[in-house]
Backbone as ProteinMPNN parsed JSONL, in Angstrom:
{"seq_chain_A": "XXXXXXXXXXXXXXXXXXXXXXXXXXXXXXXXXXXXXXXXXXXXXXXXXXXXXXXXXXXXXXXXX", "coords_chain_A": {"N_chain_A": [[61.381, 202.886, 295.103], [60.543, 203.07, 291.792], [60.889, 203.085, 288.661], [58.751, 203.184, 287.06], [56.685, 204.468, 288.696], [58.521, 207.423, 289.311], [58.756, 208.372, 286.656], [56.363, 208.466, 285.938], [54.905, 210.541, 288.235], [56.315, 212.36, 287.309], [55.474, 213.18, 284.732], [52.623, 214.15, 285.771], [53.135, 216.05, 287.109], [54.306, 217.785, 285.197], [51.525, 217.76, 283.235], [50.13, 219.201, 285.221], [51.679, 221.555, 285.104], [51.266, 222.348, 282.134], [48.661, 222.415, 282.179], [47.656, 224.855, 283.73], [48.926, 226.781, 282.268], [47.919, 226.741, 280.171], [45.382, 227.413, 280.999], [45.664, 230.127, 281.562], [47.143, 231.485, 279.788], [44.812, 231.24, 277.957], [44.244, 228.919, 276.031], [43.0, 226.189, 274.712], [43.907, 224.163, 273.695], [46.577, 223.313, 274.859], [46.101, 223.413, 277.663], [44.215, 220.741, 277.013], [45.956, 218.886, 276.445], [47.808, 219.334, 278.749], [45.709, 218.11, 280.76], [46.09, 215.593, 279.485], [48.773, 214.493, 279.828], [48.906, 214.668, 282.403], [46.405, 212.618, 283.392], [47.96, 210.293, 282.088], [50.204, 210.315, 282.901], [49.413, 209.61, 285.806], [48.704, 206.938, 285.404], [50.612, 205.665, 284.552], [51.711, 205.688, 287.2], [50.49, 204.483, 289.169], [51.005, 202.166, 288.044], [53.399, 201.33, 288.361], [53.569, 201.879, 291.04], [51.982, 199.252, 291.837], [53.667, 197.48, 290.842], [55.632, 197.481, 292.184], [54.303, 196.966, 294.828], [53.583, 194.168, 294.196], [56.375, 192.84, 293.897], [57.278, 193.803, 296.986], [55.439, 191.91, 297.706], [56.097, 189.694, 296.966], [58.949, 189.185, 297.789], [58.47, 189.629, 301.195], [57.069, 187.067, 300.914], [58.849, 185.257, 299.97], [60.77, 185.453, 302.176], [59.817, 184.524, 304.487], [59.616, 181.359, 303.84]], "CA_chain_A": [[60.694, 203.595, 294.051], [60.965, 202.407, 290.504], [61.246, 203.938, 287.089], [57.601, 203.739, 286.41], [56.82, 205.414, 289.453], [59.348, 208.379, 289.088], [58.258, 208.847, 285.838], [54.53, 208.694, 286.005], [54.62, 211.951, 288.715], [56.782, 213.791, 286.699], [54.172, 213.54, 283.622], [51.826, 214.877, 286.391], [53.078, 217.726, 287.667], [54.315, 218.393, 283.919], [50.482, 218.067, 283.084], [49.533, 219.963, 285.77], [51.632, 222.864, 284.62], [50.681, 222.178, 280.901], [47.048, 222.791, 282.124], [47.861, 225.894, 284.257], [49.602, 227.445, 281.522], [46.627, 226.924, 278.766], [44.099, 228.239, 281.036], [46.49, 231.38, 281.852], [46.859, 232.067, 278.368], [43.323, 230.759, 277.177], [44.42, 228.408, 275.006], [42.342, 225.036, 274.87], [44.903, 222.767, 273.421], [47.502, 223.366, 275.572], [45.12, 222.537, 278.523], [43.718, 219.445, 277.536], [47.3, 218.414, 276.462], [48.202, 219.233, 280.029], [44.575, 217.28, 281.667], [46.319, 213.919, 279.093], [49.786, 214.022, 280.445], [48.26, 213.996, 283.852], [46.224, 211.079, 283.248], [48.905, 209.094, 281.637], [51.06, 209.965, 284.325], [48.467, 209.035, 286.847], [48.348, 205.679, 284.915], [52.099, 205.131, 284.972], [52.417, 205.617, 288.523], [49.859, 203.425, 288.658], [51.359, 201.513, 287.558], [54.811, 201.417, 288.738], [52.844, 201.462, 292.322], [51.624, 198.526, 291.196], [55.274, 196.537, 290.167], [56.482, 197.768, 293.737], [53.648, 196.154, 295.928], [53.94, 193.261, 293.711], [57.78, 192.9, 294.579], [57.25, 193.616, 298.239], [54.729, 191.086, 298.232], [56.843, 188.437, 296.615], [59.623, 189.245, 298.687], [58.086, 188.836, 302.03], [56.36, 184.931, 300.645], [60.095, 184.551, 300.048], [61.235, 185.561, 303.577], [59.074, 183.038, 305.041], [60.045, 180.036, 303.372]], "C_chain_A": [[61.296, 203.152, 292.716], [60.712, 203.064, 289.397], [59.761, 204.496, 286.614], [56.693, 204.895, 287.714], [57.713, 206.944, 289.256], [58.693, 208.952, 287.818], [56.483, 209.428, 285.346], [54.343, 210.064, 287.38], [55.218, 212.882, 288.341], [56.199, 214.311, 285.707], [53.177, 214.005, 284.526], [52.232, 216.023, 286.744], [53.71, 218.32, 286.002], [52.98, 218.81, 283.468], [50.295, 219.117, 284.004], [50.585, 222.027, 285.291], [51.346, 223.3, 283.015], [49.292, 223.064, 280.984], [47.046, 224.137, 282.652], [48.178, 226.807, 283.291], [48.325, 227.708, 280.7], [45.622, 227.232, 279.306], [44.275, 229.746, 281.484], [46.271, 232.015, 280.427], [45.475, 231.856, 277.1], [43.743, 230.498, 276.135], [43.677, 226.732, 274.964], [42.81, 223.784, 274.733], [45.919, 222.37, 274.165], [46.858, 222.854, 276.874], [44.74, 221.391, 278.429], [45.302, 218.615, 277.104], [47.605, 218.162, 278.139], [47.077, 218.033, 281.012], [45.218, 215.661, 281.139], [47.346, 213.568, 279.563], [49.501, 214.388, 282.273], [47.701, 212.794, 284.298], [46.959, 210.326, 283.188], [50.059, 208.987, 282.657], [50.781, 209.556, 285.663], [48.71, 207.237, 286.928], [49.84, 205.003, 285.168], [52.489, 205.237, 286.353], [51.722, 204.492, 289.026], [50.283, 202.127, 288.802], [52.703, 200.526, 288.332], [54.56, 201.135, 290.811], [52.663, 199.787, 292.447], [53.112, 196.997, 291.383], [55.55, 196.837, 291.994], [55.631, 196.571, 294.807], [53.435, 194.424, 295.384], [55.711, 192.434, 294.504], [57.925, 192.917, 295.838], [56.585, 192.362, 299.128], [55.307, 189.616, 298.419], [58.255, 188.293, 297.773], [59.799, 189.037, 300.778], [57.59, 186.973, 301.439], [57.75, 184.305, 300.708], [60.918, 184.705, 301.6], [61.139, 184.508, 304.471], [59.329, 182.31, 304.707], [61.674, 179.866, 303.854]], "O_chain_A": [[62.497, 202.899, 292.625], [59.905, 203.948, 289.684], [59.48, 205.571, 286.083], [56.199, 205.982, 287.412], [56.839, 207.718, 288.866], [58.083, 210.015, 287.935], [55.869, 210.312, 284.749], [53.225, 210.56, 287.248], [55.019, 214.044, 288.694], [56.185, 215.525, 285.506], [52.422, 214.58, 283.742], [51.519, 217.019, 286.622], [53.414, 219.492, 285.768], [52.865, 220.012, 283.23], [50.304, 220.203, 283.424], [50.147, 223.177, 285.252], [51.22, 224.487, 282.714], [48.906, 223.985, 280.264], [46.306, 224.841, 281.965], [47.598, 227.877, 283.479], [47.805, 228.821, 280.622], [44.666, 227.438, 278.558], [43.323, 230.487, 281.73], [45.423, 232.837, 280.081], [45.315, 232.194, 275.927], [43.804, 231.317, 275.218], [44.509, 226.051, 275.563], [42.473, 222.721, 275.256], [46.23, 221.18, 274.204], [47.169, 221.694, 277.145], [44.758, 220.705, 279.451], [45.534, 217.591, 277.747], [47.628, 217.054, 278.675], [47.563, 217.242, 281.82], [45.074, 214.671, 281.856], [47.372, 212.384, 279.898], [50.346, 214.128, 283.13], [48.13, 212.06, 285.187], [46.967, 209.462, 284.064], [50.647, 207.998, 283.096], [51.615, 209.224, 286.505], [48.839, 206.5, 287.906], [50.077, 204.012, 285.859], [53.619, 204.867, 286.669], [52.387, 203.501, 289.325], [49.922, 201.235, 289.57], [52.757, 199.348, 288.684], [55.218, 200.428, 291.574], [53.352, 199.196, 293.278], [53.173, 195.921, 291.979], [55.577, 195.896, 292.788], [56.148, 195.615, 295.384], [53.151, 193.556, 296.21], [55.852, 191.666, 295.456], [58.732, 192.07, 296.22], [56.783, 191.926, 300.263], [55.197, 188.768, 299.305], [58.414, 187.292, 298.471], [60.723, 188.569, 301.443], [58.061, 185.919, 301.868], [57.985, 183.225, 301.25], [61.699, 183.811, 301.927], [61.99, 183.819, 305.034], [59.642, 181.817, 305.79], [62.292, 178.836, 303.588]]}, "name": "protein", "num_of_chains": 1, "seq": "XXXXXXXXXXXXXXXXXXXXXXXXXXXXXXXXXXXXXXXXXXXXXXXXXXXXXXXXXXXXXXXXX"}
């Protein structure tokens, strides 16, 4: 697991209580605040998913040789 991973589900479940919170207290900003650091942490895991299966991939091609 790698940095952008780690970090990209902790901006999700941060969003997700961001959004919980602003529709508790009916507040609208605070909600879609919470729906963007979900996304972006979606995107960074993403991401970071991403760099890993990259790396695993390269790492087997190098096994083989």
């Amino acid at each position: 697991m790698n940095k952008d991973q780690v970090e990209g589900r902790l901006d999700q479940a941060k969003g997700k209580i961001k959004e919980f919170a602003g529709k508790v207290v009916d507040n609208d900003r605070l909600e879609a605040e919470g729906k963007a650091d979900r996304i972006e942490g979606k995107v960074q895991a993403g991401f970071g998913d991403s760099k890993e299966a990259v790396k695993d991939k390269a790492k087997a091609v190098i096994d083989k040789i």
